[in-house]
C-alpha positions as CSV (number, residue, x, y, z in Angstrom):
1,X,-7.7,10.4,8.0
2,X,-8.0,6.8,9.9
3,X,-7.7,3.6,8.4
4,X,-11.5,2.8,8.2
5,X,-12.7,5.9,6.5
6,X,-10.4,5.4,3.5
7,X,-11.1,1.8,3.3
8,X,-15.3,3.1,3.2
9,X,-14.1,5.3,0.7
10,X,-12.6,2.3,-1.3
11,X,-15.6,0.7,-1.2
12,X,-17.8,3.3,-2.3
13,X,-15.3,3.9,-5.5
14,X,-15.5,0.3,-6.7
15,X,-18.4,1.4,-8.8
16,X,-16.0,3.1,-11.3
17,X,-14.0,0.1,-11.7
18,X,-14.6,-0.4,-15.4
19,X,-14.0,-4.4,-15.5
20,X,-16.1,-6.4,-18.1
21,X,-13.8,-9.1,-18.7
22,X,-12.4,-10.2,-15.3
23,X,-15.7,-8.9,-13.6
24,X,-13.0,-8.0,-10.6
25,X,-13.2,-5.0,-9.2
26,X,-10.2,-3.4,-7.3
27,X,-10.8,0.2,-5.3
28,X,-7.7,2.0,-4.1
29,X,-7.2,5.4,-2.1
30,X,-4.0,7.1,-1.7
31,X,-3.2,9.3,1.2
32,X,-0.8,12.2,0.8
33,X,1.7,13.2,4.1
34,X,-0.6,16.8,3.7
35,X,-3.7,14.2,3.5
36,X,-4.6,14.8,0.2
37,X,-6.4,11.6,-1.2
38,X,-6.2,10.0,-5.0
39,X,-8.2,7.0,-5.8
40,X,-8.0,4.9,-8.6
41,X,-10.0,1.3,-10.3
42,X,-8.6,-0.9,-12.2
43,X,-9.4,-0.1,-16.0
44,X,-10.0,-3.3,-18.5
45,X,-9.5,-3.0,-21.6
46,X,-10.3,-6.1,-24.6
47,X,-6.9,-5.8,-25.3
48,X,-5.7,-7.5,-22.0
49,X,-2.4,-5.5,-21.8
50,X,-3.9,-2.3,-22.4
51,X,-5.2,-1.9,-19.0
52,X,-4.5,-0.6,-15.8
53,X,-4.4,-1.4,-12.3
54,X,-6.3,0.9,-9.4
55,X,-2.8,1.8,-7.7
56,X,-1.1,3.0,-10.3
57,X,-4.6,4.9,-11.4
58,X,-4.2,6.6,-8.0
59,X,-0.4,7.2,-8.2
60,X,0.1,8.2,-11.6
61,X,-3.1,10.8,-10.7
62,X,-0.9,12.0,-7.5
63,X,2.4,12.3,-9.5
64,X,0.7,14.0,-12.6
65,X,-0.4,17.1,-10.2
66,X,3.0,16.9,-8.3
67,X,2.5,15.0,-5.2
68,X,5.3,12.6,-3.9
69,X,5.1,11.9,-0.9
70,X,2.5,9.3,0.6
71,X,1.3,8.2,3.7
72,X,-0.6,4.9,2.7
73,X,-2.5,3.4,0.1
74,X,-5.4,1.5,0.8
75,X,-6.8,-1.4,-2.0
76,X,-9.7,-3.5,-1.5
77,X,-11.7,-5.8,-4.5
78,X,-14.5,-7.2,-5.3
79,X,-15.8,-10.1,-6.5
80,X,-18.8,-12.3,-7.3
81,X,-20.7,-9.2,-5.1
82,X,-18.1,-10.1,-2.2
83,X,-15.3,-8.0,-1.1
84,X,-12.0,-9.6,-1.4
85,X,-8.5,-8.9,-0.3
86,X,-6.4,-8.1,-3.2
87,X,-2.7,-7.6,-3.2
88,X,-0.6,-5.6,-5.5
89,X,0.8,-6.9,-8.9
90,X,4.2,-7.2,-9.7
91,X,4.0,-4.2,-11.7
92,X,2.3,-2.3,-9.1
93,X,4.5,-3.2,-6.7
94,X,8.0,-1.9,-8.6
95,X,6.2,1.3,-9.0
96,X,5.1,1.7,-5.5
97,X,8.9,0.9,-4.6
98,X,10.3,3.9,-6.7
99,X,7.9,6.5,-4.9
100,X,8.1,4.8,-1.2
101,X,9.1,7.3,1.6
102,X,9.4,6.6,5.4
103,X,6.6,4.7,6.9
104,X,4.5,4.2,3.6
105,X,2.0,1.8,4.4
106,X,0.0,-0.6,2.4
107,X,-3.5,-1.7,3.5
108,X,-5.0,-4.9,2.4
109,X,-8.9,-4.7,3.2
110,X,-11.9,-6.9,2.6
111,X,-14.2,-4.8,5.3
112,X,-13.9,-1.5,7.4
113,X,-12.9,-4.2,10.4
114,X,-10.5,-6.9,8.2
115,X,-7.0,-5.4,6.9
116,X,-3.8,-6.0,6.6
117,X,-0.8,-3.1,6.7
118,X,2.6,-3.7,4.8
119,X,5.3,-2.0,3.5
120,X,6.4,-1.8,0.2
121,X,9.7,-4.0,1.5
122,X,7.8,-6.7,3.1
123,X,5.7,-6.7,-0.3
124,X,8.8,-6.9,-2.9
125,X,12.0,-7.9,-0.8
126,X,15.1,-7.4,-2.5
127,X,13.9,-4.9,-4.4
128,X,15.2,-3.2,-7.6
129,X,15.3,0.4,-7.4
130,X,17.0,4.2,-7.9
131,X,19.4,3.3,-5.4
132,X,20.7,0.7,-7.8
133,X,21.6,2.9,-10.7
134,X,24.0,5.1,-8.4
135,X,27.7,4.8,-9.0
């Protein structure tokens, strides 16, 4: 699927974001290699730590029913009724390292025509990871 339909898609899902605190939304969409897609809002909760962030939403969804290999993830927020460009969190970021694969991209949107694609090395440089534990 091309970049601009999952970033409408985004958009259209930030009305699940369930975030009464912050009041910031975040939307993401994550494309399968077979193009299978998995979105995912960020989930508050009024015990702060509780919560979730859309990416891992849409991962954790994707790894729960067996899917590991990803072609990109798309994120986009919301806030103040204006979309925003919202990069990962730390957090998100370390899990989006464990399950990268070749040519994973990330894609930073605030419209269908202003985005931003990463990968998850340009994102968390020097990275901790599997590789790491080896012998």
């Amino acid at each position: 699927m091309n970049i601009e339909k999952l970033i409408k898609i985004a958009i259209e899902n930030l009305k699940n974001s369930y975030s009464p605190y912050s009041k910031f939304k975040v939307s993401a969409v994550l494309e399968t290699k077979e193009g299978e897609l998995y979105t995912g809002v960020n989930i508050e909760n009024a015990s702060y730590p509780a919560g979730i962030c859309a990416e891992r939403v849409a991962i954790f969804k994707a790894i729960s029913e067996g899917k590991k290999d990803f072609k990109r993830l798309v994120l986009i927020a919301e806030a103040n009724n204006k979309l925003k460009i919202a990069y990962p969190c730390g957090i998100c970021r370390q899990v989006l390292n464990e399950f990268k694969t070749n040519n994973f991209e990330i894609i930073v949107a605030s419209s269908i025509n202003n985005y931003k694609i990463y990968n998850i090395d340009e994102l968390l440089p020097y990275s901790f990871g599997s590789k790491d534990m080896e012998d």
